[in-house]
N, C-alpha and C positions, 0 to 999 in steps of 0.2 A: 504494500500500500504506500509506504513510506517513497520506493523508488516510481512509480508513478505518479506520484505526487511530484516530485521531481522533476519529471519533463514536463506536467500538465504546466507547472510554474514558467518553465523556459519556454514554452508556445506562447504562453499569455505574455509573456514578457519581451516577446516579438509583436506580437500585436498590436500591445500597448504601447511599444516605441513607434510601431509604425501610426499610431493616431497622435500621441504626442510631440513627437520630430516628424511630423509631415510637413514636408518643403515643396514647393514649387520646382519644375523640372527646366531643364534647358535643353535644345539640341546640341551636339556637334556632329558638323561633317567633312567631310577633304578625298585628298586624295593621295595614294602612295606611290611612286614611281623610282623608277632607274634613274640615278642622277647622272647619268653621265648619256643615255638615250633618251629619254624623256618616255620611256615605256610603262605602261601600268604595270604594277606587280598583283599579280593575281594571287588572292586567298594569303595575304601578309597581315602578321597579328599586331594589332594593336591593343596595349595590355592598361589600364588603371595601375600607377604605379601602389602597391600599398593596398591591393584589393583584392579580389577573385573576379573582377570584372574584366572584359576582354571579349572582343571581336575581331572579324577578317575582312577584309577587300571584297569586294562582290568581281564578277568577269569584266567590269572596264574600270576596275584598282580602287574603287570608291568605297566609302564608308560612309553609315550616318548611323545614331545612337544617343539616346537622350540619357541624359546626367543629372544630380541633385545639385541645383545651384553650388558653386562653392570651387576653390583652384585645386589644380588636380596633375600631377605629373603623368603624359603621355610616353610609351616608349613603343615604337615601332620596330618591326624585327621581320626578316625574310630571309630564306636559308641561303647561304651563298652572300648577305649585304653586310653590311655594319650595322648594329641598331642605332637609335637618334631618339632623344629625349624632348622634348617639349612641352615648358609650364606652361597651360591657358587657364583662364577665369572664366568660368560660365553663368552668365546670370538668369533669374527667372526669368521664363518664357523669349528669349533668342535663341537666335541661332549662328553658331560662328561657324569657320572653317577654318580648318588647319591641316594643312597638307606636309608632304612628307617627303623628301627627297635621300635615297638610302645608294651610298656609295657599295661598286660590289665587291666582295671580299669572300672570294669563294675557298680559302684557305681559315676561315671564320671557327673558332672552337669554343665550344662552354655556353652559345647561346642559346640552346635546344630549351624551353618552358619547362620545369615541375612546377608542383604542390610540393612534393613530399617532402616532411621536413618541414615545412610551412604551413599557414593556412591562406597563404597572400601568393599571388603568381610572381615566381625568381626566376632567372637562369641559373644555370648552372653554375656559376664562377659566379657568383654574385651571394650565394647561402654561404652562411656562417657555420653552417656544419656537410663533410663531405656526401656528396651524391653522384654516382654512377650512372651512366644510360646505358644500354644494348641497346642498338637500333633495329628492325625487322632486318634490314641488309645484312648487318653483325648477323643477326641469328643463322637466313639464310647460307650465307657464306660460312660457316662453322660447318656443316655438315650431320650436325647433330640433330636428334630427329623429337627429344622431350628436353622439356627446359631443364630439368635438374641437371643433364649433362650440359645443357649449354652454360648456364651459370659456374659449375664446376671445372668450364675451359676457357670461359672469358671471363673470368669474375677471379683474381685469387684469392681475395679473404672467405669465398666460397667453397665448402668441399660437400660432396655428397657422390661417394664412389658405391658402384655396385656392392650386392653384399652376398655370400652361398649362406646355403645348409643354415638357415635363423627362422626357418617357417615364415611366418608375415614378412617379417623382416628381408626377403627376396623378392620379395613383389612395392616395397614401399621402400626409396631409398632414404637412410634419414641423414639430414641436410643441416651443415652447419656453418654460421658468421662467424667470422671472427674467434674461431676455434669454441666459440659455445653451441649450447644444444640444441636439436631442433627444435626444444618447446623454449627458447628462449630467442628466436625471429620468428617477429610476426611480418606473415603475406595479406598483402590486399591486391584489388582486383580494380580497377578502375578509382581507388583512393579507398575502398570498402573493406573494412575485414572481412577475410576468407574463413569458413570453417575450418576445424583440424579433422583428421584422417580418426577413423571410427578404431585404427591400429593402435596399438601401445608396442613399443620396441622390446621383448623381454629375454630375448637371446642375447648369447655373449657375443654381440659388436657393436662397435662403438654409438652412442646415443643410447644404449641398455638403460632402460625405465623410464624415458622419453615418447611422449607424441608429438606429432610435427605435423606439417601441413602436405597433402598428395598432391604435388606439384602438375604431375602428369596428366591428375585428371583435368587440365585446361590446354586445346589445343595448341600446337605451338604453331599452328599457320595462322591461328586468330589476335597473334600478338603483335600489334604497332612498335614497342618498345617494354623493356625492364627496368626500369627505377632501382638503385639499391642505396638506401640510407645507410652511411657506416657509423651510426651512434645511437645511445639510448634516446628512447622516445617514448617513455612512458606517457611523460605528462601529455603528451597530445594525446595518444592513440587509446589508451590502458594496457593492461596487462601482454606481457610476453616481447616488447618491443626493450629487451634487453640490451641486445646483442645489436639489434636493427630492424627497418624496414625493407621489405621487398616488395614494392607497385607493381602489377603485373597490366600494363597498359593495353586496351584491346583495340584494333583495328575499327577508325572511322571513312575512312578512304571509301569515295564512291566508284568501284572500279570491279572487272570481274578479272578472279587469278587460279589458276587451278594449275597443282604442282605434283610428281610424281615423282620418288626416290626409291629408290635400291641397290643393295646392297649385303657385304658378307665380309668376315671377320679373316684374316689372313690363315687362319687357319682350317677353314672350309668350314665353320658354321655361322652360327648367328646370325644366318640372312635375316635382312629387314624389306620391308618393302613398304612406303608410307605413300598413299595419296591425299590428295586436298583439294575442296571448292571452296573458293571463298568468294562470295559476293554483295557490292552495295551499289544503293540508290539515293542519291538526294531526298532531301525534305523538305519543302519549303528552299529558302535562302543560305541557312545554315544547320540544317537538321541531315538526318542521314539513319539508311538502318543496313544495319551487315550483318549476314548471316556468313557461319563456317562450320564445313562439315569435315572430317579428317578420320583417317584409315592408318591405321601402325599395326604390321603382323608382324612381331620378334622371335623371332626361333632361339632356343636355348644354345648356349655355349658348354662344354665341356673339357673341363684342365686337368681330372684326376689322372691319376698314376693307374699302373697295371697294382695289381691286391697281391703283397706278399706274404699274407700270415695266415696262418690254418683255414679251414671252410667247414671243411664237415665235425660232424658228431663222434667221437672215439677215437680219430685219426687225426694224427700229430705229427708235426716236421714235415718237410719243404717236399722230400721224395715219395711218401706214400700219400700225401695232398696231389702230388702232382699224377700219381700212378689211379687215384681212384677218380681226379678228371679225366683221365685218359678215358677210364673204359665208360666212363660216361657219356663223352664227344664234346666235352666241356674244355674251356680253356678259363685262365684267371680271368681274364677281361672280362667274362663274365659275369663276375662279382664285383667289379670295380663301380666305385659311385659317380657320379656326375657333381664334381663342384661347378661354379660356374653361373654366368650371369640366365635369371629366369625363364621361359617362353611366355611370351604374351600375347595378347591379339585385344585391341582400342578398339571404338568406335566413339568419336566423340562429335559435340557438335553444342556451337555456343553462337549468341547473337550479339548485337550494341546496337542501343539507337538512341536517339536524339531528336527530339519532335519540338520546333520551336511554336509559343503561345503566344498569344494576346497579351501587350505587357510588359514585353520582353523577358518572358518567363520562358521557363525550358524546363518539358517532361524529360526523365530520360529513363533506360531502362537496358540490361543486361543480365546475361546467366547461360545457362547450357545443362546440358547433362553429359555421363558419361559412363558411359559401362565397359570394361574390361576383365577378361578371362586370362588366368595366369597356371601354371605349371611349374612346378619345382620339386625336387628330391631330397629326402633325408640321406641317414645312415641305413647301409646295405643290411639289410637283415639276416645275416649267414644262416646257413642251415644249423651251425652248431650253435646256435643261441636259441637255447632250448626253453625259454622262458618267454618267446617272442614268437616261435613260427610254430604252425601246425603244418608239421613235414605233410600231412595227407595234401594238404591245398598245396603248398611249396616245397616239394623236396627238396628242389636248392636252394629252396629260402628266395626270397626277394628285395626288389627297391621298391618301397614305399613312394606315394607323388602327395603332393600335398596341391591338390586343385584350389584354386580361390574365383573368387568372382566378388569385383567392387563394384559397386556402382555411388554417383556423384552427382547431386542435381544440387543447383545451385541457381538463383533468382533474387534481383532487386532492382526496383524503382525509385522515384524521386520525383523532385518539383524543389527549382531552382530560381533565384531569379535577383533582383531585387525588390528589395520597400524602400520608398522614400528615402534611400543612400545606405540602407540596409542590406546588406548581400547577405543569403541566406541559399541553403542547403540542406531538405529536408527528406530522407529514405529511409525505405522500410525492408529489409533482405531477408534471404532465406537460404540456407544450407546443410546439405544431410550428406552423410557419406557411411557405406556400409560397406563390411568384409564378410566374405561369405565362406568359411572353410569347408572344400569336400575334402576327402582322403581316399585314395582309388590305389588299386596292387596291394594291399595289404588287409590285416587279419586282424581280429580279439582272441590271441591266444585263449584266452583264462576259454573260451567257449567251445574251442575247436573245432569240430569239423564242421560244426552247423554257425561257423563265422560267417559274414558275409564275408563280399572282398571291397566293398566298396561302403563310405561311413558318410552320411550329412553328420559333421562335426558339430557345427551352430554356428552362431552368426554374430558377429560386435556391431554396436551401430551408433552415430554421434551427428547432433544435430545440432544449429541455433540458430535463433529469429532475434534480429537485431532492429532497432528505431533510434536515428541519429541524427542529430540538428544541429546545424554548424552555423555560426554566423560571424562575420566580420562587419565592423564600421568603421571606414574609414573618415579620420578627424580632421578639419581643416585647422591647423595652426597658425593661420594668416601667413605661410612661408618661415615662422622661426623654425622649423623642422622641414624634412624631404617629406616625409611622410610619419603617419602614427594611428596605427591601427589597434582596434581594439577587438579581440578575438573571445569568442566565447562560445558552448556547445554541452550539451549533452546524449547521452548513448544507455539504455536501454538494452537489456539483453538477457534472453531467457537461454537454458544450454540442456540437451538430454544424452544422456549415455546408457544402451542397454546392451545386456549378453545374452541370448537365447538359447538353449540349451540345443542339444544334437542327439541324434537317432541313442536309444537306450542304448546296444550295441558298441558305438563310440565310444562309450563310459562305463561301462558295468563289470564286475567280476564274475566269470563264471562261479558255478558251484554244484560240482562235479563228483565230490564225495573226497576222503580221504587216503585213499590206497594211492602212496609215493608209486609214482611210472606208470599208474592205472587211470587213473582218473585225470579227465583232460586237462584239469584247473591244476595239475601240481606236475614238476619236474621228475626226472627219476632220482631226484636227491631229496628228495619231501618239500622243496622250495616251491612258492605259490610261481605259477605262472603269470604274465604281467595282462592288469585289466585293461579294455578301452582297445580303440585302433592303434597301431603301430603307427609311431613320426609323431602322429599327434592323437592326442585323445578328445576325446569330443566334451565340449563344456554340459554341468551336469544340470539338473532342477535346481541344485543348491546355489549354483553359480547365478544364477538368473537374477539378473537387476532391469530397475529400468529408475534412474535416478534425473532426477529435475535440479536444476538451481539456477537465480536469476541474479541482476547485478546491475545496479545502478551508479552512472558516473556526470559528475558535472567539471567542467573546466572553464578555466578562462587566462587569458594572459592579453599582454602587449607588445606590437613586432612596430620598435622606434627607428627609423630613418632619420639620423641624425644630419647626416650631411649626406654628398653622391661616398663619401669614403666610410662613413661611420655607423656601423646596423646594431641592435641592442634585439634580441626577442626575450622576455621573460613570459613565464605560463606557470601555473599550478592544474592539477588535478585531486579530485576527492574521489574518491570510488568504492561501493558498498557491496559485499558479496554475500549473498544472506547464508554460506554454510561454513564462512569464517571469519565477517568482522570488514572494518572497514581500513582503507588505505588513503595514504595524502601523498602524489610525488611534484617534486619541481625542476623546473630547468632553466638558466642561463646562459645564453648564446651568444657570442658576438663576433664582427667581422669588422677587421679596421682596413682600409686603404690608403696604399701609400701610393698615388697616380693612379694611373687605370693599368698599371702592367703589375704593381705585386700588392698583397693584403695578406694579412694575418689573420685566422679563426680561431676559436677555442670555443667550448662547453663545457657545464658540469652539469649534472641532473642525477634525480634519485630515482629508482626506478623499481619496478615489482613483477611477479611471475604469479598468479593462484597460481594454487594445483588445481591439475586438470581435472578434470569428474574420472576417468579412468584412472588415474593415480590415487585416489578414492576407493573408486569401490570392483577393479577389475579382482578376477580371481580365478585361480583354476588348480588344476593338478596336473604338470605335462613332462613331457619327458627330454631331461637335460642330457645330455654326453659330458658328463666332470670327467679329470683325472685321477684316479687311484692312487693316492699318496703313497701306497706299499707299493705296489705294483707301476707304478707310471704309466698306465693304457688309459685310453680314456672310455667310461662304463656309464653307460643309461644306467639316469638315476631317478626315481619319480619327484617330482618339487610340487610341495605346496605352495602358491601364491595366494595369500590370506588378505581380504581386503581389509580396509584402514580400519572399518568399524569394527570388526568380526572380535567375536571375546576372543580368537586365537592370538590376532596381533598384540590387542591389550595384557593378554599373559604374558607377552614377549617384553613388555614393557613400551611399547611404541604409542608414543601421544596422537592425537589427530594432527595431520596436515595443515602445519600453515604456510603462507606466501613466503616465498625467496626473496629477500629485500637489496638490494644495488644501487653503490654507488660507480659513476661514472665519466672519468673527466677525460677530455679530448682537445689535441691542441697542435694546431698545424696551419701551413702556408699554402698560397696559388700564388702562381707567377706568370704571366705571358710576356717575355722580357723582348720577343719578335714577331711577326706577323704568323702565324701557323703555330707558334710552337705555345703549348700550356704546360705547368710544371707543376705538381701538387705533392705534400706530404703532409702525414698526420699519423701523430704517437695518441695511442688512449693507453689506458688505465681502469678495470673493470674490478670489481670488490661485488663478490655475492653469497651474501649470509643466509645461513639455513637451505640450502640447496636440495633439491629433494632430491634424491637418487633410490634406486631397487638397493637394495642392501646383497651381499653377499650371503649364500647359501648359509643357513643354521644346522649342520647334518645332525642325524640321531645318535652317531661316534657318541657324542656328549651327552650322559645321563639325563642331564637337567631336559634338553632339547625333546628326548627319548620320551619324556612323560608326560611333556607338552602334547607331541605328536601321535600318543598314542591313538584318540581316538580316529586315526586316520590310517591305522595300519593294517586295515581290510583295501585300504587301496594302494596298497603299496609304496607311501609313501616315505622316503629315505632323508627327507630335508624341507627348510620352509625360507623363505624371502618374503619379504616387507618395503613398503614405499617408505623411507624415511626423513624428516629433512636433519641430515646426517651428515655433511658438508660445506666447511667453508674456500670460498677457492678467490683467489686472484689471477688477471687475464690481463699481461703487457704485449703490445706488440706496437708493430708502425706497417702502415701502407704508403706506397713511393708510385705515382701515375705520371707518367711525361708520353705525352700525345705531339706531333710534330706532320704540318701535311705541307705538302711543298709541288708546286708546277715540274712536273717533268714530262720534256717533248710537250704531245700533246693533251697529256693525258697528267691527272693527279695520284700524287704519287705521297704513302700517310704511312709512318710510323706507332707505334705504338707500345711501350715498357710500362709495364705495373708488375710490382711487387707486393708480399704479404708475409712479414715477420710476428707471429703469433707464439705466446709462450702462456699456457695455463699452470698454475700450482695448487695443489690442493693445502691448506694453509693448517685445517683443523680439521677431525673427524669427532664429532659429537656423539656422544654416550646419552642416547636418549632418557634410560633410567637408571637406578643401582642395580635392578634385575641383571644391567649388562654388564655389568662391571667385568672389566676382563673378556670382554668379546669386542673387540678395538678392530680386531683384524679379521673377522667376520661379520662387522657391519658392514665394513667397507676395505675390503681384503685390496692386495698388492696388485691384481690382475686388474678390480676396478679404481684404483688410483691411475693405473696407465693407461686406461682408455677416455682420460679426462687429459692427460695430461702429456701422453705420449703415438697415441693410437693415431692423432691426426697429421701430416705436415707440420713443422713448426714454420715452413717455409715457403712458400708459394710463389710462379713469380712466370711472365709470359711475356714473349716479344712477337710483335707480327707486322710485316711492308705488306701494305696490299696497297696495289696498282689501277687506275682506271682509265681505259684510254677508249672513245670512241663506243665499239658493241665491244669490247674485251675487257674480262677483269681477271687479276690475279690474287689471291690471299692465301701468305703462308707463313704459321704461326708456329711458334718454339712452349709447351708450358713442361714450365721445371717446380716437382715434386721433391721437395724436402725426404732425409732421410726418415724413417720411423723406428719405433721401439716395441718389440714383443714384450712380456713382463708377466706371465704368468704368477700362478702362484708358488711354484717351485723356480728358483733362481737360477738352477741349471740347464733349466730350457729355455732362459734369454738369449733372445736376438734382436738384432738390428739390420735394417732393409735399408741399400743403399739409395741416396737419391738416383732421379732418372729424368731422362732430360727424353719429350717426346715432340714429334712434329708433325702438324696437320697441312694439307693442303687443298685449297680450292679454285680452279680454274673454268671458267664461264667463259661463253660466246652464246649473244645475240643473232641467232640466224637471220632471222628478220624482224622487223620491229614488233615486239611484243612475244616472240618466240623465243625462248634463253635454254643451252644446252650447259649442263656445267659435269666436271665429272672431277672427282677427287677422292682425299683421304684422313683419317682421323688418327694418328699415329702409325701414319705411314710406313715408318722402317718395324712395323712392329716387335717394338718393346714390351718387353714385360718387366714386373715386380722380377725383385732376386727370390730364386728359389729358398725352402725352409734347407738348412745346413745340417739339424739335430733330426735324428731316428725318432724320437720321441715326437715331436710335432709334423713329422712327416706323416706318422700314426700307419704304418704301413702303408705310405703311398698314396692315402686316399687323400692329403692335402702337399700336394708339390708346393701351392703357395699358400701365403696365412690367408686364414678366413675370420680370424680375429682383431688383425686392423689391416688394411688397405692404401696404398696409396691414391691408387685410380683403376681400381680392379683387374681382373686377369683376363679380359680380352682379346689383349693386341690389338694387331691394325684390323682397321676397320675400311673397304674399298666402297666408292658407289660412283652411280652415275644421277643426273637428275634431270629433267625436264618441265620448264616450267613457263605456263602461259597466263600472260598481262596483258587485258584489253581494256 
């Protein structure tokens, strides 16, 4: 009640300004031209300095647009000119003109329009805190066919590398800023919060107890450009804008494009083959609606090794393994797993439009849906793991698949415009995203022969309905200021998380009778056979949630234009979560300049993380692959995952979940000291208290554990984990971008170097109770200190010349992958993975106008990761490379051709 009260407030509180400060309007009109032809420049933006207001040229370069009495700095801007500033005064009821003469400068960098970051319309070089673009060309030219990869090779403070054998975790890659987690960057969609992925990450790789947002499910033929904020942004956005923002900008271009790729991994699989339509139409004068529709079929990769350790049941050592495949017609390869990146098959398809009103108001409207089918492999099920296979259905035992099915729909509208010098932004969205586990080629032992083969596991699912009202007022200071806006807004948000349970089968124990080696349910050594389907077990009745929580935020700040050299934003935010209390963060931003070639930036801001509703109340029983501290093999273990509320956690001593709190300060230069060339660096500083992480396995070894777990040992289970916030961590690094484009022959000819030095430390581990006293290193064990700390690059860093001359272009890009660190929990199976320096290339021709052939490659000389060096993490062959941190996965190159038509 309390949070709608809240927005009811901030509507009336627009309303009422707009009856109270109703001003009289004025025109302005003009025109924009070439200064040096006298040419109209068609569709060139002319922005409200200090506002959200802005418009374009109509087809003979003109402009007209009415204003709130009052002076007002004009900037004009055309891709390829110089921008041009101009103060006018508009009074009631006239009409001026002011026209525009824009020198060309088609070597021109940093002038490209965001939001992000703001809530007033910037360039780029002109924000007091850093922001990235991709442009659709960048994307195209990349080769890459879903943005996680693209971001991952043009973006370095970016990583989100493939992932094997993690169950969910192979179908969703999790994605990381600035070496934090993927629940600590938040995505938007057109300036909108995106929902998170219905996933939680609960396998050992890196982002383990993290949800993050499914990038994939938004086409990548329907993306205009990518925004990447590289600082905290709490106080604008709320929650999870940690680490940073990522704007996913969607295509308003009224044009028809339709693109087809394909393509295969140097190693003869992982064919891709990706089509696209994408089409728009005018609306009015400056309205538009584009629809896209897009096709990805990924075939799986495979990197395992040949199997060199036992197979069968009673039969030991290398020669009579090999003697009783013989007479079978078997070979090892037979038994060998599939690491390696997942199969897939997309079908996506998303709109954007923009409908201009009466008023100068503008509806606008976006979203899509998205379904895709995935395929992946566990651990090989030998025939002699006699607690797992029912030799009658698989004599030689089997590979488990773990089928999934996502689906993504996602929807929001608005109404935009101004009041009486009030700009304002009001939307209402929608987004759901669900995972669907089958489980196909495998068994329920405990049941045997009357197993099926095939298991509906159950289903996660995560949703939320968002209502957000943004407004700025720009102030007139009679000129003692550039400009001084006053921002303010509130957000509205309700969130659902459920888990549906899966076929009885999935989960159940048989019960079979007791005679050891007779009865299906027991071993021939009296040991129960394991319940549930093999890889994965199916969530149970008990598991079953379906949790609600809502959250009310209001903000407000001031973005001061002191001079053209001097910017100030300050903002605060309040924010209320009805299942944990409420939160207040701030921010300080500024940008000084010294001429128009170099300025100084810096931030500080405080900033917060809830936990997730999955971090709450996810749960299940599934089955892990640990190492054998006697033995060193790594053995299926069953793990409880006990949610936050469950009296199991509470015996464990673990409090309810609250927010991650961070501080964050940022502090850096841009320089354009020549025509073409831009030069930026920036060092931050991240501090984030109470960090939630999955805690390390509690096994039943330990008496205490053992009597906890008892009532769980009809299901086999050997150990338990808990969401805890059980982590304090510090995160220094620096980003270095020097961009550089220059006339060569006929053609332009651009540079490009960015870097990304990131270093995370885990500073504290928190002992949530006395219960724990003395479990330091099983809250948060040595394997998960290095997947925070070591599992990522600490290094990142890409160089790319691409050429454009006439119908030909060339782009060919270098990204160099920092070393990494294995870290197990045994010390003797450390390793470290050398860097690796990989190189992509794309070459295009123009057959004829609007027909474009391009054909290239994505790590061309196909490199890979260094192989594992220790017998131990090789695990008999089945992992040649680590699946527990990654640099940029086990691929290789990647070849394609493309074809693509623009009309």
């Amino acid at each position: 009640m309390q949070k709608r009260l809240i927005l009811c407030l901030l509507v009336s509180g627009l309303l009422l300004s707009s009856s109270l400060f109703a001003q009289e309007k004025g025109t302005i009109t003009g025109t924009v031209t070439d200064a040096t032809t006298g040419e109209a420049l068609i569709g060139a933006n002319i922005i409200v300095v200090g506002s959200t207001t802005g418009f374009t040229t109509g087809l003979d370069g003109t402009y007209k647009h009415n204003l709130v009495a009052g002076t007002y700095t004009l900037r004009a801007g055309y891709l390829g000119y110089e921008a041009v500033e101009k103060r006018v005064t508009i009074k009631s009821g006239e009409t001026i003109s002011v026209d525009f003469q824009l020198m060309p400068a088609p070597l021109q960098i940093g002038e490209e329009l965001i939001i992000l970051g703001s809530r007033t319309l910037r360039t780029v070089t002109g924000t007091p805190v850093p922001v990235d673009i991709i442009s659709s060309t960048e994307i195209q030219q990349s080769g890459y066919t879903q943005i996680d990869q693209v971001l991952q090779n043009l973006a370095p403070s970016f990583h989100a590398a493939p992932q094997t054998i993690s169950d969910g975790t192979d179908h969703i890659n999790p994605a990381h800023l600035r070496g934090l987690g993927p629940d600590q960057v938040l995505v938007l969609v057109n300036g909108k919060r995106r929902h998170k992925s219905a996933l939680i990450h609960v396998n050992g790789t890196v982002g383990r107890g993290t949800v993050g947002t499914d990038l994939n499910s938004i086409p990548l033929s329907a993306v205009e450009r990518i925004e990447i904020l590289r600082d905290g942004a709490s106080s604008q956005y709320g929650s999870d804008a940690i680490a940073g923002v990522i704007n996913i900008v969607l295509k308003s271009s009224s044009k028809f494009t339709a693109d087809i790729q394909g393509g295969v991994t140097g190693e003869s699989d992982g064919e891709q083959v990706k089509t696209s339509i994408s089409y728009g139409t005018d609306i009015g004068d400056d309205g538009y609606f584009v629809i896209t529709g897009e096709f990805l079929d990924r075939a799986r990769t495979n990197r395992s090794g040949t199997w060199t350790g036992d197979i069968f049941l009673g039969i030991d050592g290398k020669e009579a393994t090999d003697a009783e495949l013989s007479s079978r017609g078997l070979t090892r390869d037979d038994f060998s797993m599939k690491t390696g990146q997942s199969d897939a098959v997309f079908g996506l398809a998303f709109y954007n439009t923009s409908v201009p009103l009466n008023g100068g108001f503008e509806f606008y409207s976006f979203g899509g849906l998205a379904h895709r089918k995935g395929e992946a492999t566990g651990f090989f099920r030998l025939p002699n793991s006699e607690a797992r296979v029912v030799p009658e259905i698989y004599p030689n035992g089997f590979l488990p698949q773990i089928h999934t099915e996502v689906q993504d729909i996602s929807f929001a509208s608005g109404l935009r415009g101004n009041l009486n010098g009030w700009d304002f932004d009001f939307s209402v969205s929608y987004g759901t995203n669900s995972f669907l586990f089958n489980i196909e080629n495998t068994n329920n032992a405990s049941i045997g022969t009357a197993s099926p083969v095939s298991f509906d596991a159950g289903e996660l699912g995560f949703g939320n309905t968002l209502g957000n009202l943004d407004i700025v007022k720009l102030i007139d200071t009679k000129g003692k200021l550039k400009s001084l806006s006053f921002i303010m807004g509130g957000e509205f948000r309700v969130e659902n998380y459920f888990i549906e349970a899966g076929d009885v089968a999935s989960w159940q124990l048989g019960n079979g009778g007791d005679e050891a080696g007779v009865d299906f349910d027991t071993t021939s050594s009296g040991g129960p056979k394991d319940p549930g389907s093999q890889v994965f077990a199916g969530f149970q009745p008990d598991n079953e949630v379906d949790r609600f929580r809502n959250s009310a935020g209001v903000y407000a700040g001031l973005e001061i234009g002191v001079s053209d050299n001097f910017l100030v934003d300050i903002g605060g935010r309040f924010e209320n979560y009805s299942d944990f209390g409420s939160t207040f963060n701030g921010k300080i931003a500024t940008r000084i300049g010294f001429g128009k070639k170099f300025a100084i930036r810096g931030a500080f801001n405080t900033g917060f993380r809830a936990p997730s509703l999955h971090q709450i109340w996810f749960n299940n029983v599934s089955i892990q692959f640990v190492i054998d501290p006697l033995t060193g093999e790594l053995e299926p273990t069953r793990v409880l995952t006990s949610n936050n509320k469950s009296s199991v956690t509470k015996a464990f001593g673990i409090p309810d979940l609250k927010d991650e709190t961070s501080l964050n300060f940022s502090a850096g230069f841009i320089t354009t000291p020549i025509t073409g060339l831009s030069i930026s660096g920036d060092f931050y500083f991240i501090t984030i208290d109470d960090r939630i992480v999955l805690t390390s396995r509690f096994s039943d070894s330990d008496p205490t554990v053992a009597e906890l777990l008892a009532p769980f040992s009809s299901l086999g289970v050997g150990a338990a984990q808990f969401w805890a916030n059980a982590v304090n961590t510090e995160t220094k690094g620096v980003d270095l971008i020097i961009a550089y484009n220059t006339i060569a022959g006929d053609g332009i000819l651009a540079f490009s170097l960015a870097g990304n030095i990131t270093e995370t430390e885990v500073t504290e581990v928190i002992v949530p109770s006395s219960l724990l006293a003395g479990f330091e290193e099983t809250i948060f064990n040595r394997e998960e200190k290095n997947r925070l700390e070591d599992g990522l690059p600490q290094q990142k860093g890409s160089f790319s010349v691409a050429y454009r001359v006439d119908r030909f272009n060339v782009t060919a890009r270098t990204n160099y992958f920092g070393e990494i660190e294995y870290k197990p929990t045994n010390p003797d199976n450390d390793e470290t993975f050398s860097a690796k320096v990989l190189l992509d290339l794309d070459v295009g021709y123009e057959v004829i106008p609007g027909l474009k052939v391009s054909v290239g490659g994505t790590n061309i000389l196909n490199t890979f990761p260094d192989e594992h060096q220790l017998a131990g993490n090789r695990s008999n062959e089945r992992f040649i490379y680590s699946r527990r941190v990654t640099q940029f996965g086990m691929n290789g190159g990647f070849y394609y051709g493309r074809i693509t038509l623009s009309l």
